[in-house]
Backbone as a chain_set.jsonl record, in Angstrom:
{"seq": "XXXXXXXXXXXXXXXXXXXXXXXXXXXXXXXXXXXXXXXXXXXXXXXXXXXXXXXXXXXXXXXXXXXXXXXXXXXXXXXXXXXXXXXXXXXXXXXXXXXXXXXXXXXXXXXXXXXXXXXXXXXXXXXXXXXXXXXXXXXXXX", "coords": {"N": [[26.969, 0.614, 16.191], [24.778, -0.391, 13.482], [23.23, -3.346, 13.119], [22.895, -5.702, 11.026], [19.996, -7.805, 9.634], [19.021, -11.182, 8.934], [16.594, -12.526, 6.886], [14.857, -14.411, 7.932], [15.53, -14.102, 10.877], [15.097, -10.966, 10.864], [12.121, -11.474, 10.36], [11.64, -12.952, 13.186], [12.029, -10.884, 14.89], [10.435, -8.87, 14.203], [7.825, -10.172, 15.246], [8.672, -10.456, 17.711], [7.271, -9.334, 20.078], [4.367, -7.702, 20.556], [3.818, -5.537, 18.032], [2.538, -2.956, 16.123], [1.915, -2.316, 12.65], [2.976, -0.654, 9.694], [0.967, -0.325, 7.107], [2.08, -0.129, 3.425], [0.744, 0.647, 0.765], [-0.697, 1.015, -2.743], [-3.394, 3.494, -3.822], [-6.022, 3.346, -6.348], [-5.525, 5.709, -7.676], [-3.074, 6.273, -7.673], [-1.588, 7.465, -5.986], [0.259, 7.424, -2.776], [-0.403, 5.068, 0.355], [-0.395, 4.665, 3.636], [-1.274, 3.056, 6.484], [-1.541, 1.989, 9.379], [-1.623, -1.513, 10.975], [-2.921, -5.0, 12.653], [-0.957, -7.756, 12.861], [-0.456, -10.806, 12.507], [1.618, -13.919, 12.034], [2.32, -16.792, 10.048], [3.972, -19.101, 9.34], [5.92, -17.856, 7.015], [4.462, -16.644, 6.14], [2.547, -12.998, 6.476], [-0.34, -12.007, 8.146], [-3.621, -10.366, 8.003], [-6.061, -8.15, 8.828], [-8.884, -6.215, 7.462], [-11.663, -4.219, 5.908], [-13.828, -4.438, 3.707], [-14.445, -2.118, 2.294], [-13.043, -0.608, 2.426], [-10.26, 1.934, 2.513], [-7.939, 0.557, 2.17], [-8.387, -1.924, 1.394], [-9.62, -1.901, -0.811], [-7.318, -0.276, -2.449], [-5.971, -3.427, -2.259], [-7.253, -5.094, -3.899], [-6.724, -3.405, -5.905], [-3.901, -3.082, -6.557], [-1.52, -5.378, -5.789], [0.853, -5.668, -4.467], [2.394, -5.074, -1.555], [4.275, -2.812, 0.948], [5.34, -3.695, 4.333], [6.146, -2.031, 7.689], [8.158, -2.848, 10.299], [8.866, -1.608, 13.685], [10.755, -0.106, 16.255], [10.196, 2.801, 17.944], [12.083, 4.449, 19.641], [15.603, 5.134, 20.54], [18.119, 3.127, 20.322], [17.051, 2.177, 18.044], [15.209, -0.067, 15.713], [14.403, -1.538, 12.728], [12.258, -3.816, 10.833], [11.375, -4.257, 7.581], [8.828, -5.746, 5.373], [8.286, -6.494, 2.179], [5.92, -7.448, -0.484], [3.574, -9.594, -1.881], [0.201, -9.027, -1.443], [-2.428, -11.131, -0.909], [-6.279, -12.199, -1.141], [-8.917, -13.307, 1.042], [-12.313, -14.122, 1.581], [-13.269, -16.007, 3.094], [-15.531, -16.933, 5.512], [-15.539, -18.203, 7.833], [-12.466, -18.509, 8.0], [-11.785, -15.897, 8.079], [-12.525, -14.997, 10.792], [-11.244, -16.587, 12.352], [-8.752, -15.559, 11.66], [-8.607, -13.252, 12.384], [-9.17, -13.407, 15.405], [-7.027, -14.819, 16.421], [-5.243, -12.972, 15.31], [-6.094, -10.884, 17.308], [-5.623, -11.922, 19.743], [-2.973, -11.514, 20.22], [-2.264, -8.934, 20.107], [-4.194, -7.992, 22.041], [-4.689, -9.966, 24.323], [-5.38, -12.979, 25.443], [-7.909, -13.398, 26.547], [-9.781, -11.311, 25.325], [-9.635, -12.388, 23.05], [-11.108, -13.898, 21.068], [-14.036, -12.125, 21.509], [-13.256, -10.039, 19.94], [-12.353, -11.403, 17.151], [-15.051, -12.284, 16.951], [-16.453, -9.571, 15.858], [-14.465, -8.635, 14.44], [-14.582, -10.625, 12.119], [-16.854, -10.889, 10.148], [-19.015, -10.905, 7.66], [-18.058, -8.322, 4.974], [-15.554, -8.03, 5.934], [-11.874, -8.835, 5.713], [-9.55, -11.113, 5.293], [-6.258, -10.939, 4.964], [-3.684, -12.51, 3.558], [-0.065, -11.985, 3.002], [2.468, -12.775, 1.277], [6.123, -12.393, 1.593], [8.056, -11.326, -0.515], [11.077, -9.886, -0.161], [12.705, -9.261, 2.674], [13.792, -7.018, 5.309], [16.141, -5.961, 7.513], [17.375, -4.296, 10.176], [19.258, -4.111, 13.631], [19.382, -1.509, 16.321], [20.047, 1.27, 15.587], [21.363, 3.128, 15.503], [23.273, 3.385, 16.9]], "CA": [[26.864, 0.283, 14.783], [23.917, -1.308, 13.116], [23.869, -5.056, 13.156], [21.641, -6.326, 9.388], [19.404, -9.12, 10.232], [18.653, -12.308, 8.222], [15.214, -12.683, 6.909], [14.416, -15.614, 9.114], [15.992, -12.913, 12.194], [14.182, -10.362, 10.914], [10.699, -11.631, 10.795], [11.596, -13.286, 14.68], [12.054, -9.729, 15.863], [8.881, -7.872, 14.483], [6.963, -10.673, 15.881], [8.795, -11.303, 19.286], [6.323, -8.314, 20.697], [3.205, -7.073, 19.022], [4.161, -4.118, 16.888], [1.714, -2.434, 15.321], [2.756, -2.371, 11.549], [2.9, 0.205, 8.858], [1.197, -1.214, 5.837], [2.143, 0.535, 2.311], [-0.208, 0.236, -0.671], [-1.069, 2.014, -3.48], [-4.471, 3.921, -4.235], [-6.107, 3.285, -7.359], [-5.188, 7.178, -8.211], [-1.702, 6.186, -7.886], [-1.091, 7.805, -4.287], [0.255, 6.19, -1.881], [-1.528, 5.135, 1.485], [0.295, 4.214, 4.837], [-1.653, 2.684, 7.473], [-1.69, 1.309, 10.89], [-2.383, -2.631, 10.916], [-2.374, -5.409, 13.604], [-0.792, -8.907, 12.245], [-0.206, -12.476, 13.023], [2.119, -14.815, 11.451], [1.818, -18.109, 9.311], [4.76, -19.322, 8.776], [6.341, -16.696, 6.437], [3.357, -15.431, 5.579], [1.652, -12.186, 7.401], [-2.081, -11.83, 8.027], [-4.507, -8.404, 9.373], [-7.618, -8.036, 8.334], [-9.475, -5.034, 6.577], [-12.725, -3.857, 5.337], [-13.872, -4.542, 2.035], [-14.723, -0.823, 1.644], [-11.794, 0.483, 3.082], [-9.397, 2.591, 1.473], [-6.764, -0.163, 2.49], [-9.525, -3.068, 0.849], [-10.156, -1.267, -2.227], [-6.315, -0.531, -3.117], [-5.098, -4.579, -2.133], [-7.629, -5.498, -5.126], [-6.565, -2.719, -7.246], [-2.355, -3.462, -6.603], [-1.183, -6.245, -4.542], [2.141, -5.254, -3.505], [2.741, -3.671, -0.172], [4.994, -3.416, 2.138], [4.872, -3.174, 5.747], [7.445, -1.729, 8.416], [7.597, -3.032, 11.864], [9.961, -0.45, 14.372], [11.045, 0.41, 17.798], [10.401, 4.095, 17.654], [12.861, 4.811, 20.862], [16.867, 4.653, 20.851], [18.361, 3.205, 19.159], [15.712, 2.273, 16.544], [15.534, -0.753, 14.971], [13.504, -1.761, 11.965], [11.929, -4.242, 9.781], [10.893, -3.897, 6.334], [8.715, -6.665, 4.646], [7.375, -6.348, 1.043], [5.455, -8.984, -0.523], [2.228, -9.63, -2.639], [-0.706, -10.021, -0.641], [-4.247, -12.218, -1.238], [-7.649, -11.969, -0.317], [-9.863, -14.248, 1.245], [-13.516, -13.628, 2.479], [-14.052, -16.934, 3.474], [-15.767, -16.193, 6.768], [-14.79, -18.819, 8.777], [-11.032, -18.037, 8.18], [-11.639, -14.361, 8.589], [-12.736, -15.184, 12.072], [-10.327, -17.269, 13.029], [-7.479, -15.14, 12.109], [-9.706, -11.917, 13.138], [-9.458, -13.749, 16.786], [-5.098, -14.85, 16.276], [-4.433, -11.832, 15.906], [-6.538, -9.892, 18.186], [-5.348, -11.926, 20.926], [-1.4, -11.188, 19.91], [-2.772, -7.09, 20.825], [-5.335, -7.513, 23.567], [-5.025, -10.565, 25.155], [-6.174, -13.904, 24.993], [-8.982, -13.39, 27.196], [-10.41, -10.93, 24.372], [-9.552, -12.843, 21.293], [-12.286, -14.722, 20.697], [-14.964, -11.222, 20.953], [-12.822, -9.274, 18.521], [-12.765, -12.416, 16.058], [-16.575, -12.23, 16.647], [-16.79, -8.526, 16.019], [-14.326, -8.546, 13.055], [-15.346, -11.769, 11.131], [-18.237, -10.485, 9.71], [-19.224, -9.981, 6.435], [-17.593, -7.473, 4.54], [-14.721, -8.264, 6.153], [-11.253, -9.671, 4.698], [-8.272, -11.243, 5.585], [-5.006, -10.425, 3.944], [-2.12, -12.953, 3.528], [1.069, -11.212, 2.638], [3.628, -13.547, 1.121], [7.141, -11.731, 1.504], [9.365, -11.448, -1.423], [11.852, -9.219, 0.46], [12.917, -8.575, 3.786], [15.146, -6.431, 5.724], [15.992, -5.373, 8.95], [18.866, -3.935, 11.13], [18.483, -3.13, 14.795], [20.271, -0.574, 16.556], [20.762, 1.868, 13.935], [21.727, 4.886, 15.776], [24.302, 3.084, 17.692]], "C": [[25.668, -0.64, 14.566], [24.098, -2.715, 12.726], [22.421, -5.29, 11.553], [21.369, -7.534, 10.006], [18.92, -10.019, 8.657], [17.067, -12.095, 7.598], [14.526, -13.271, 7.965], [14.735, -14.427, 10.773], [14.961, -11.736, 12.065], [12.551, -9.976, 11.261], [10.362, -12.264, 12.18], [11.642, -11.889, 15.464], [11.121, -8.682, 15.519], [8.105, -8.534, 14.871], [7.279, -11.259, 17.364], [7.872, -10.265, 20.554], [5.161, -8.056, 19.941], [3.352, -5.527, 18.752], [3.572, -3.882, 16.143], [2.256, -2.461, 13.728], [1.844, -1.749, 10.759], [2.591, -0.805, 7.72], [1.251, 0.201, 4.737], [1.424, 0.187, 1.399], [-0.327, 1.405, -1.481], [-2.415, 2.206, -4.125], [-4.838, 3.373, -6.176], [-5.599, 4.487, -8.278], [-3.674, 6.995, -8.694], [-1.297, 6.727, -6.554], [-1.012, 6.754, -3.733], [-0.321, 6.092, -0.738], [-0.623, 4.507, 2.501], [-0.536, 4.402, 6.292], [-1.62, 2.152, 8.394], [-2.338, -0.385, 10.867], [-1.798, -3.901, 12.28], [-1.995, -6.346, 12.838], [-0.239, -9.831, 12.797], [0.771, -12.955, 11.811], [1.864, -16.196, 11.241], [2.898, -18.552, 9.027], [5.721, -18.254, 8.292], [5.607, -16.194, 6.682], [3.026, -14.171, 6.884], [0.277, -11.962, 6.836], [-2.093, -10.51, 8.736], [-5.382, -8.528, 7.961], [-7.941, -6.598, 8.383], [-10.979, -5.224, 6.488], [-12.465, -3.997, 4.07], [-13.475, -3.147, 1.034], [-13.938, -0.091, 2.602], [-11.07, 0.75, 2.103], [-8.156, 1.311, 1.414], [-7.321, -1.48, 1.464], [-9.615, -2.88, -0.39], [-8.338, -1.052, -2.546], [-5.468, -1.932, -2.922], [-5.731, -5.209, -3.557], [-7.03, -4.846, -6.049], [-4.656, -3.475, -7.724], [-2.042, -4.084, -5.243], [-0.266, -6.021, -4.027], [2.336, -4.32, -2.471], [4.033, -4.282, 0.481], [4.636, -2.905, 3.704], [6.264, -3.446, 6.587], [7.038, -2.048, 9.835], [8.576, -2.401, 12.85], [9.951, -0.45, 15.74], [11.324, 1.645, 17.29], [11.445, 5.233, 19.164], [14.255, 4.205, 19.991], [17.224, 3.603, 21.079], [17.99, 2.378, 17.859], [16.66, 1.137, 16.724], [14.092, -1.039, 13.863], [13.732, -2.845, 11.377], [11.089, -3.986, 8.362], [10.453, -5.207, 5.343], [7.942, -6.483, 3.114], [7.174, -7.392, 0.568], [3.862, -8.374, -1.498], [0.766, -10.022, -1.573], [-1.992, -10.763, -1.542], [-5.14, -12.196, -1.053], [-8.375, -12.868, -0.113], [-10.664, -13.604, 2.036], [-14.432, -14.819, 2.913], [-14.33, -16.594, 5.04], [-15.184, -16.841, 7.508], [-12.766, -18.584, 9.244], [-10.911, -16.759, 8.623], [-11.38, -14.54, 9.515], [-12.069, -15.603, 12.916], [-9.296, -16.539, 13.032], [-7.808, -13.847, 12.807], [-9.242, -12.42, 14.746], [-8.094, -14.055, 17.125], [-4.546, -13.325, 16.248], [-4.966, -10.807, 16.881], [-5.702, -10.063, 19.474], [-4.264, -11.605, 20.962], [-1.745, -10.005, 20.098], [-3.171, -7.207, 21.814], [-5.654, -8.184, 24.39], [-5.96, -11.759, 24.806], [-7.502, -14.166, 25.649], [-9.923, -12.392, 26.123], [-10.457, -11.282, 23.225], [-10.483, -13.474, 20.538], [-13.951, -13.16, 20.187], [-14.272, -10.433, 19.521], [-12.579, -10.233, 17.604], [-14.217, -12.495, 15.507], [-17.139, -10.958, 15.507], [-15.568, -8.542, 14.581], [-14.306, -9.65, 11.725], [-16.606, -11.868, 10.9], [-18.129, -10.28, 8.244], [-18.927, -9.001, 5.695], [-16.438, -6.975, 4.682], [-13.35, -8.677, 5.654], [-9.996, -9.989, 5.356], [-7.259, -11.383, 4.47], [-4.232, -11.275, 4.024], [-1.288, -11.794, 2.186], [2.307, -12.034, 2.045], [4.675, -12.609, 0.896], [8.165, -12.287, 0.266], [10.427, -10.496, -0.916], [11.56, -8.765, 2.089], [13.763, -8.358, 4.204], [14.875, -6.038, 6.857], [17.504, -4.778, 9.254], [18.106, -3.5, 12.729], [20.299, -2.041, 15.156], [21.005, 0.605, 15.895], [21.733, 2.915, 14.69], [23.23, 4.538, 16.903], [25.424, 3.466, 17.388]], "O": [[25.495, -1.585, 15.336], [25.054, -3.129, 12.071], [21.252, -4.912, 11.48], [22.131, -8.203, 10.704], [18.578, -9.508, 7.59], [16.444, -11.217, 8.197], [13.753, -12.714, 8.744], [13.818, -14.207, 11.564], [14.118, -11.514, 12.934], [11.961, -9.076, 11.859], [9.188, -12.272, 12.552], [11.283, -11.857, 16.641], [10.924, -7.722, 16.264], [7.116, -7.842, 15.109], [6.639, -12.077, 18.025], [7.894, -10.533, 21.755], [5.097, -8.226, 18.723], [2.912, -4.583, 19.408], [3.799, -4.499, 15.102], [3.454, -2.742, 13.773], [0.62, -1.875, 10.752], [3.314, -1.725, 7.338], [0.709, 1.277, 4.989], [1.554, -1.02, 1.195], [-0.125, 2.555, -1.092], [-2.781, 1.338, -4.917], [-3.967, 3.118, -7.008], [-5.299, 4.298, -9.457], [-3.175, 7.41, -9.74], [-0.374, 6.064, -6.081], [-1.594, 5.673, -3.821], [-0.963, 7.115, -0.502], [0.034, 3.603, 1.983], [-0.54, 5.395, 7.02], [-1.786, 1.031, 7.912], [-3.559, -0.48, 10.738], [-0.679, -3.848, 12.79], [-2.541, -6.191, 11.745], [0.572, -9.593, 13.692], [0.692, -12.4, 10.715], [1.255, -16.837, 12.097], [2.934, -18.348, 7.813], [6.378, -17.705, 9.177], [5.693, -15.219, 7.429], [3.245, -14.427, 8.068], [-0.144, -11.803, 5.69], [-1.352, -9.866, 9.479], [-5.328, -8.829, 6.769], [-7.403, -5.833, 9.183], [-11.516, -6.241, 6.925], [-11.435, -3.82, 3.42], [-12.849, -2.952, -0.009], [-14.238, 0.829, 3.363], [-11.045, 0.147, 1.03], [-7.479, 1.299, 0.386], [-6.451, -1.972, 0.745], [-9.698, -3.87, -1.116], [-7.993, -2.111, -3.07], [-4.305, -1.865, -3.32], [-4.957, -5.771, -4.332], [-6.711, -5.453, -7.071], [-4.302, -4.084, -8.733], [-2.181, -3.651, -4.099], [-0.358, -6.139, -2.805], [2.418, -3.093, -2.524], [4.573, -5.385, 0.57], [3.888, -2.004, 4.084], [7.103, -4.341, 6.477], [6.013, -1.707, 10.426], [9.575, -3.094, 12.659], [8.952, -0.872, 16.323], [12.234, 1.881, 16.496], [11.346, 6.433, 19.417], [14.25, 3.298, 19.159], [16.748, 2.975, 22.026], [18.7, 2.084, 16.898], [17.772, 0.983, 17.23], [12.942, -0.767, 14.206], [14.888, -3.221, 11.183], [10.018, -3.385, 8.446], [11.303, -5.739, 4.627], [6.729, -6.307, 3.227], [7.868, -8.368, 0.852], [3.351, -7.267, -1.671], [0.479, -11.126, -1.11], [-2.196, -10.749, -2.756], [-4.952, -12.082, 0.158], [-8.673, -13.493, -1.131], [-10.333, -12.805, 2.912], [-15.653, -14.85, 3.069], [-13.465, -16.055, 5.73], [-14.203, -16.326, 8.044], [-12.135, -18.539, 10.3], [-10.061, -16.441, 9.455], [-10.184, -14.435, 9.785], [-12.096, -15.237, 14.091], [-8.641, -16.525, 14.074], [-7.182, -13.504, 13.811], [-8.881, -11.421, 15.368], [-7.772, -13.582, 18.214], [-3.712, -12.745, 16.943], [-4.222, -9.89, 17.228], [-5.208, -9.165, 20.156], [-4.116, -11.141, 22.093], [-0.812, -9.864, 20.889], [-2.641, -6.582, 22.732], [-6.495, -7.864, 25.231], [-6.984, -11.687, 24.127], [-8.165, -15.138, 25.286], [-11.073, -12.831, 26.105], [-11.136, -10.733, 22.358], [-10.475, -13.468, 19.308], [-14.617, -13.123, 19.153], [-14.755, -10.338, 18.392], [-12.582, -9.506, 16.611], [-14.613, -12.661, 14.353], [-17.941, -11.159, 14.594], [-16.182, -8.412, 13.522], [-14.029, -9.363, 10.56], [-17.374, -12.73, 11.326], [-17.268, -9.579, 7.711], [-20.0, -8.401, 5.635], [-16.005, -5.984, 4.094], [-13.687, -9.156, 4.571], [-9.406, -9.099, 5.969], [-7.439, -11.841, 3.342], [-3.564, -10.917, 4.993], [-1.633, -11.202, 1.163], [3.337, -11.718, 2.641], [4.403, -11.821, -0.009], [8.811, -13.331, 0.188], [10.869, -10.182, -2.021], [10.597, -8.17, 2.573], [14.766, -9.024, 3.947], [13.757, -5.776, 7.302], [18.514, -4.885, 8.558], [17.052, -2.925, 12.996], [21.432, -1.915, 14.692], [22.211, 0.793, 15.737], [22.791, 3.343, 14.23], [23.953, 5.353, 17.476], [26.385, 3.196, 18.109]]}, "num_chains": 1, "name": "protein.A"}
């Protein structure tokens, strides 16, 4: 049986591994867009960084609300589900810094520092996500 998790539980178990995470947004067209993103935590908040002139960049200006799903895609599944408003900042120095937090939470803290280099650049952006909802359960299929 599926066990429902807390918020506070929830957001401890898409970040007790690094889990790639599904972000949701919506196109300026009105379609929706579901992408692949890496992210760090702030507290509540979630960060991942974008391109300005990305399809992902271009609909966080148009509509701020996304959500993003974080999963164990093996038996017996569990998921989180955070939605939330995000923000944009292109201050570089912050880019960089979180550009380099979360790289190393993927690839190692021995690489975190080049991929901070390499995505705190110019044209760059980091995303906070403040969560107004979250949900989880693990074990669904149990």
């Amino acid at each position: 049986m599926a066990t429902s998790l807390s918020s506070a539980d929830a957001l401890d178990w898409a970040f007790a591994r690094p889990r790639t995470a599904k972000l949701a947004v919506v196109l300026a067209s009105g379609a929706p867009l579901v992408a692949p993103v890496w992210v760090a935590r702030d507290g509540d908040d979630l960060l991942f960084n974008t391109g300005a002139d990305t399809a992902k960049g271009r609909a966080l200006r148009h509509e701020p609300r996304v959500s993003l799903c974080f999963d164990d895609e093996a038996p017996p599944f569990s998921f989180v589900v955070v939605a939330g408003t995000a923000t944009i900042s292109e201050d570089l120095a912050e880019v960089r810094r979180w550009a380099a937090v979360i790289a190393g939470r993927y690839m190692g803290a021995d690489q975190a520092e080049a991929y901070g280099a390499r995505n705190g650049v110019p044209g760059e952006l980091l995303v906070r996500v403040a969560p107004t909802k979250v949900t989880g359960q693990l074990r669904v299929a149990d």
